[in-house]
C-alpha positions in Angstrom: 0.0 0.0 0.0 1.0 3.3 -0.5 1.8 5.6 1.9 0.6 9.1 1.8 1.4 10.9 4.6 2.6 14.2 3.8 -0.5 16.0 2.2 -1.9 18.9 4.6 -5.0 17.8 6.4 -7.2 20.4 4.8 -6.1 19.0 1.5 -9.0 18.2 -1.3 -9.4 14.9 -2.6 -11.8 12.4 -4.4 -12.1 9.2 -2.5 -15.2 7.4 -4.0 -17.1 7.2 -7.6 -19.9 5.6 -8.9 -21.4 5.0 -12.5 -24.8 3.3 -13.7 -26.2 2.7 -17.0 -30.4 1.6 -18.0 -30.4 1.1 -21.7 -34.2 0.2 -22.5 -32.9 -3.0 -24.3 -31.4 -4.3 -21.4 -32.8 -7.6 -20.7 -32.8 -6.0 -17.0 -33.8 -2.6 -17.9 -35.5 -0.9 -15.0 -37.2 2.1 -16.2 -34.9 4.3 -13.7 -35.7 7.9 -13.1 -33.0 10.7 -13.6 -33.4 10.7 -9.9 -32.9 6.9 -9.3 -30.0 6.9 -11.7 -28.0 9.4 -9.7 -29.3 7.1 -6.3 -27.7 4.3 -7.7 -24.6 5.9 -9.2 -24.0 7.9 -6.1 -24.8 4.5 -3.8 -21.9 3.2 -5.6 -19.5 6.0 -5.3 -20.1 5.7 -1.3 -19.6 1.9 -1.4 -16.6 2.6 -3.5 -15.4 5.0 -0.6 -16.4 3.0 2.0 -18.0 5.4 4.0 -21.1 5.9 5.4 -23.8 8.6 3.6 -24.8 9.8 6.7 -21.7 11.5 6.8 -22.1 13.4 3.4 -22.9 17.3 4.6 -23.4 18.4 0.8 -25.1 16.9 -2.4 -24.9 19.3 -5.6 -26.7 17.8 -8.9 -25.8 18.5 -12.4 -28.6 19.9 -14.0 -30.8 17.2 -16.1 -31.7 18.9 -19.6 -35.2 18.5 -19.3 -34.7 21.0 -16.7 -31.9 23.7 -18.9 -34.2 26.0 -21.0 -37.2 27.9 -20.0 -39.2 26.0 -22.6 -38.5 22.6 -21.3 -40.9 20.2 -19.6 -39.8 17.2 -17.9 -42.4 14.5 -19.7 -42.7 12.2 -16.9 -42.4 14.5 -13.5 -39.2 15.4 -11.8 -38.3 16.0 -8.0 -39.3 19.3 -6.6 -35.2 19.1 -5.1 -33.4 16.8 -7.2 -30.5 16.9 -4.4 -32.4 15.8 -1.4 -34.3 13.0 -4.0 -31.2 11.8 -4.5 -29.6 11.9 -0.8 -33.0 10.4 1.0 -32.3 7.0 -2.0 -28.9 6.5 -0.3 -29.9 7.6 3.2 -28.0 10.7 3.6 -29.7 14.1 4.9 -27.3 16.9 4.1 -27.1 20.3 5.4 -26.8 21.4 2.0 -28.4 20.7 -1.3 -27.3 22.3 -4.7 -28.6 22.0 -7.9 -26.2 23.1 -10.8 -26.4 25.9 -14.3 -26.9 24.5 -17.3 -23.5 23.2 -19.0 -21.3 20.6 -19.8 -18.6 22.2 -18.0 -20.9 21.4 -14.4 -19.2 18.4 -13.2 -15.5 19.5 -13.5 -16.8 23.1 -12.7 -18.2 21.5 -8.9 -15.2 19.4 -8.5 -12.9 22.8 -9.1 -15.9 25.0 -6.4 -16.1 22.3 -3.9 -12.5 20.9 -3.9 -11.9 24.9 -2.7 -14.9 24.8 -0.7 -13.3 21.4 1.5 -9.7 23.3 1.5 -11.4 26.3 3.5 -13.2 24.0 5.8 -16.5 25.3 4.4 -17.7 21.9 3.4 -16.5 18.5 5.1 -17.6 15.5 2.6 -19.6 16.3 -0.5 -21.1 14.3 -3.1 -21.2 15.8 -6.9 -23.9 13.5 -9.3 -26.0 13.4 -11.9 -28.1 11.4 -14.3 -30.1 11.6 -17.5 -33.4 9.5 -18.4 -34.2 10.7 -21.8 -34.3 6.9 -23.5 -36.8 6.4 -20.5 -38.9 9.4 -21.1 -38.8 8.6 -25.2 -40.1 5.4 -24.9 -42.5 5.9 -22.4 -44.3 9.6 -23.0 -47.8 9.4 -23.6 -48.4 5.9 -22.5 -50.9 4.5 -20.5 -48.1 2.8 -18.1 -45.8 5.1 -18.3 -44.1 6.2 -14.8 -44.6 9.0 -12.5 -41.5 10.3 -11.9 -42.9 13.3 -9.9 -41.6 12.9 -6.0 -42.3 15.9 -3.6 -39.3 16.6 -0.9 -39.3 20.3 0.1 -36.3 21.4 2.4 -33.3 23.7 1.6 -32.1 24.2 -2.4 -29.7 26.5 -3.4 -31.1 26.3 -6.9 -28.7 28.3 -9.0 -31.0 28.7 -12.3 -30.6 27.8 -15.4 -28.3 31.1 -16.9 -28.7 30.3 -20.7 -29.3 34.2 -21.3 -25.9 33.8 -23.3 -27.6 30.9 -25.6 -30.2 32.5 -26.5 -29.3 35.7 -28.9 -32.1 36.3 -30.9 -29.8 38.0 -34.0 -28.3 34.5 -33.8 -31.8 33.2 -34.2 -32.7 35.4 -36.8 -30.1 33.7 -38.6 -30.6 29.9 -37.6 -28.1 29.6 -35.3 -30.1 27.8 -32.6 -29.2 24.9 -30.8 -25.9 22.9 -30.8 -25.6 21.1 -34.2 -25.7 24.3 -36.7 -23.3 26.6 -34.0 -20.7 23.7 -33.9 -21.0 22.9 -37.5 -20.8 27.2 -38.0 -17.2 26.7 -35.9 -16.4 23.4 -37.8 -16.6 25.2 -41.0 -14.9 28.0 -39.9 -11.8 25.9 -39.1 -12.4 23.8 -42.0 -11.6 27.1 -44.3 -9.0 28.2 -41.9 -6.9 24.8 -42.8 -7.6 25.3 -46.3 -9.0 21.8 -46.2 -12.0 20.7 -48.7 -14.9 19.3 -47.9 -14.3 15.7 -48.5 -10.9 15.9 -46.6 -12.6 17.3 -43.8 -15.1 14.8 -43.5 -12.7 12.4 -43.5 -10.3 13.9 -40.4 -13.2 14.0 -38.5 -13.6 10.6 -39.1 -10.5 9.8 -38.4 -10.5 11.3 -35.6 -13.9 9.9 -33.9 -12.9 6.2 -35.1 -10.4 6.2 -32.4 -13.2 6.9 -29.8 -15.2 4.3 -30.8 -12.5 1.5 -29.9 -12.8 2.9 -26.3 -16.3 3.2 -26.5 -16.7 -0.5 -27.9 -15.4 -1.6 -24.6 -16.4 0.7 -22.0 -19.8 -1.2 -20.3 -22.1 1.7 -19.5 -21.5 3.4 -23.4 -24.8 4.0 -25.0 -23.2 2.9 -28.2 -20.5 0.6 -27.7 -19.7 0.0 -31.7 -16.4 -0.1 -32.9 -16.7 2.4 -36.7 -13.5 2.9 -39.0 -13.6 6.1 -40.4 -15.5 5.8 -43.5 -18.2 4.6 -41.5 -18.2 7.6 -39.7 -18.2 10.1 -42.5 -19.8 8.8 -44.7 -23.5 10.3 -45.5 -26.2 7.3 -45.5 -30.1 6.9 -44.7 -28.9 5.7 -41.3 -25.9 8.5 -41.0 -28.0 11.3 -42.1 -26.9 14.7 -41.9 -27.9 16.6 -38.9 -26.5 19.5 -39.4 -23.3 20.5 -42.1 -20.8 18.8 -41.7 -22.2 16.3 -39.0 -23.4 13.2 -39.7 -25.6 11.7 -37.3 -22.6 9.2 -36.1 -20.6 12.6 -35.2 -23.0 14.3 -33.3 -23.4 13.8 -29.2 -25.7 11.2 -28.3 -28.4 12.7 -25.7 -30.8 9.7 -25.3 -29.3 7.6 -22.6 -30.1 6.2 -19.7 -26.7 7.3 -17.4 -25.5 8.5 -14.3 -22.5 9.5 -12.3 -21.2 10.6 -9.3 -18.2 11.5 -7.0 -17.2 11.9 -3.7 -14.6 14.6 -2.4 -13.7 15.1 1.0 -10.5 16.1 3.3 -7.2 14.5 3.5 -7.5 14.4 7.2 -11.3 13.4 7.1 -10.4 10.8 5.0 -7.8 9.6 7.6 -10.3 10.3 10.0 -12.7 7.7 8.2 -10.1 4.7 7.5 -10.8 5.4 3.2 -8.5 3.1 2.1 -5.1 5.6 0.6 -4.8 3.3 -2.4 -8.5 4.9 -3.7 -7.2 8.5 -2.9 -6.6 10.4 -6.1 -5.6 14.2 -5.7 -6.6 17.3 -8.1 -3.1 18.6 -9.4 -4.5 22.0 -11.2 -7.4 23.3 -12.0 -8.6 26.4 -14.0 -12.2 28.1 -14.8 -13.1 30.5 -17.9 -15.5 31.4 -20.1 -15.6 31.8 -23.6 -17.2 34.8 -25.6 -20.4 34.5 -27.0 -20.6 33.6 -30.4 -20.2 36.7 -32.5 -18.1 38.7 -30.0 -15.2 35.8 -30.5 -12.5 36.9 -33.0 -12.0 33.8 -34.8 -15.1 31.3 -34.9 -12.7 28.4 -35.5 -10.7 28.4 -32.4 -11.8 27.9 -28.7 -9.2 30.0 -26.5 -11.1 30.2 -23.4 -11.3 26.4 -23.5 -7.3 26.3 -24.3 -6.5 28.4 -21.9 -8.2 26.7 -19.1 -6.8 23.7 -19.6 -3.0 25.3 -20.2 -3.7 27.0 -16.9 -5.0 24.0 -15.3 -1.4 22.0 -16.4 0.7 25.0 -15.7 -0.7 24.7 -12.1 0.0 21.2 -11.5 3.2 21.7 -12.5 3.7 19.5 -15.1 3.8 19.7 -19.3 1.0 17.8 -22.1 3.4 15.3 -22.3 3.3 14.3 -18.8 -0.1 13.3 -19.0 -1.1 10.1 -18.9 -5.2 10.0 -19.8 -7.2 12.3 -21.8 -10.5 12.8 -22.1 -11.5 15.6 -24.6 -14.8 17.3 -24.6 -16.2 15.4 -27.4 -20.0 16.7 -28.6 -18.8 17.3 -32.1 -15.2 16.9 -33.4 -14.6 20.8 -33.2 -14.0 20.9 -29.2 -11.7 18.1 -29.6 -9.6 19.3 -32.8 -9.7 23.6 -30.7 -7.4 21.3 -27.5 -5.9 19.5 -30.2 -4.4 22.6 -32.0 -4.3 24.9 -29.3 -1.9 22.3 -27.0 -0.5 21.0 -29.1 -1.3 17.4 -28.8 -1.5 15.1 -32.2 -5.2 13.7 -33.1 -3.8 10.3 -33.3 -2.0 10.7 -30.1 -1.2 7.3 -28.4 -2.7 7.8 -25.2 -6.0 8.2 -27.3 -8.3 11.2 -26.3 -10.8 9.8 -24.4 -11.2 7.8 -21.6 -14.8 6.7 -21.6 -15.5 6.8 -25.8 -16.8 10.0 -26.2 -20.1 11.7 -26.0 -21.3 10.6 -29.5 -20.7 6.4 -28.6 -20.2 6.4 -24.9 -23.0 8.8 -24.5 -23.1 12.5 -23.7 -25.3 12.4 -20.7 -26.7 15.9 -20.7 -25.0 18.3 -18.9 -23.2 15.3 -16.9 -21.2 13.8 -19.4 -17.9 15.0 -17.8 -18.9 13.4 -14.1 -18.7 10.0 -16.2 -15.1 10.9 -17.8 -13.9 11.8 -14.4 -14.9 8.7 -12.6 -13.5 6.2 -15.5 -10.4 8.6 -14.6 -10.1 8.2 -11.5 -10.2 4.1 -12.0 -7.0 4.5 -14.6 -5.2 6.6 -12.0 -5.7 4.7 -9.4 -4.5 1.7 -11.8 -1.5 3.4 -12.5 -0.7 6.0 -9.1 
């Protein structure tokens, strides 16, 4: 066993995580709620830990997307505290419940807050989760049997709202830029023209580059897709691999409906002590850096992502260490473009060795909502505490 003894007591670090998947064509599919998912993830991220819930003092949810825009409706009921839904399935009671903006940048954004939070002494053992249901509510909306996933809780919520006021310009909607697919595809163009690259060539890089995912995906049991696809596959234009938006093919473009969850647990070095956690499950949090990027037509150059290069320069910087000191990636992968912006901007090859993802990818592991991340960091954290 290793011996870790020289971290401060008041250090941050993540000593538990949990992951759960429901496809509906599981033989035992159990028509989970987005709240049940993030029970059972988070039941396994405190078995993982060893610890008991009663112990957890904070519980902050990742925001489901049938829940992030004022126009949503969640098809089948919701928890009137999502939080506290999810702390009374694995017996805990917490002081305090948070639920999360809307984002894909939530998980490793709570892990970053709360990691601080535990270092000032201003939280003592906090669970991060989340969960989507969206295959659920597909197949079951507007059915007789369909489920009632409506559960009444009250209590304390810092709710912090959903803050999409930034998504929604309307000049951009004038203009059809609305929703993911055609903005992405807008910046995937954009870099397309900046490489001086042709369509077809194009295509076929962003094949090239999402083939690799796939392999991990292929493997990984809680992907959504777990297909292995060469290239060709991926770019080419078919009646199943219709375009969604130009350039994506369907195969390229994040894949929402799943049945997923995730959590984490962080806590103090000396709590940790305090609680016997096993040190060989300890993994500490080197750097870390927040930013923003500039909405879409204030940014200078639509085909690169500097806020996103920037944080994660910053973030290595910190640590102390170089890109090729890293072991595991995982890329933010919705549409090639975020992956190709790190790419470029650090400097890291698209057919780098250590691969780019560590879970598959949002397209084939499955890009959970605004949780996606919560999954990459767990499947992390079970490499690095393969390989301390």
């Amino acid at each position: 066993m290793t011996d870790i003894t020289s971290p401060d007591p008041t250090t941050p670090v993540l000593i538990g995580v949990g992951q759960v998947a429901d496809p509906v064509t599981a033989a035992d599919y159990h028509r989970w709620s987005a709240a049940d998912l993030a029970g059972e993830a988070s039941s396994a991220a405190v078995t993982d830990a060893g610890v008991d819930p009663s112990v957890i003092d904070t519980v902050a949810v990742v925001r489901q997307f049938e829940i992030s825009t004022p126009l949503a409706t969640a098809p089948l009921g919701k928890p009137d505290n999502m939080p506290r839904a999810v702390a009374a399935r694995i017996g805990a009671d917490p002081a305090r419940a948070v639920l999360e903006v809307v984002g894909g940048q939530g998980p490793q954004h709570l892990v970053t807050e709360f990691s601080r939070a535990i270092a000032a002494g201003e939280a003592d053992m906090v669970l991060l989760t989340g969960s989507e249901a969206i295959s659920t509510a597909r197949a079951w909306v507007g059915k007789p049997d369909a489920p009632d996933f409506s559960e009444t809780y009250g209590g304390q919520l810092e709710d912090r709202g959903m803050q999409v006021d930034d998504l929604a310009v309307p000049y951009e909607q004038r203009h059809g830029l609305v929703g993911a697919p055609p903005e992405y595809g807008m910046f995937e163009n954009a870099r397309r023209h900046r490489l001086g690259m042709s369509r077809a060539e194009y295509a076929t890089a962003m094949g090239e580059l999402f083939a690799g995912f796939t392999r991990v995906a292929a493997s990984n049991p809680f992907a959504a897709a777990p297909t292995e696809r060469t290239a060709a596959e991926l770019s080419t234009i078919t009646e199943r691999n219709r375009l969604i938006a130009d350039p994506y093919p369907r195969f390229m473009v994040a894949r929402d409906q799943v049945n997923q969850g995730a959590a984490v647990l962080l806590t103090s070095v000396g709590r940790a002590r305090e609680l016997g956690v096993d040190q060989e499950n300890w993994v500490f949090l080197h750097g870390a850096c927040d930013t923003t990027e500039r909405t879409v037509l204030d940014r200078a150059d639509l085909s690169r992502s500097p806020a996103s290069v920037t944080s994660a320069a910053t973030a290595i910087e910190r640590a102390g260490i170089t890109v090729d000191d890293l072991s595991f990636l995982d890329l933010y992968s919705c549409f090639p473009i975020p992956v190709f912006n790190i790419c470029d901007g650090l400097g890291i090859a698209t057919d780098d060795p250590r691969g780019l993802t560590v879970t598959g990818g949002l397209p084939f592991f499955g890009g959970a909502g605004n949780n996606y991340s919560m999954h990459a960091i767990a499947e992390m954290v079970v490499r690095l505490r393969a390989n301390p």
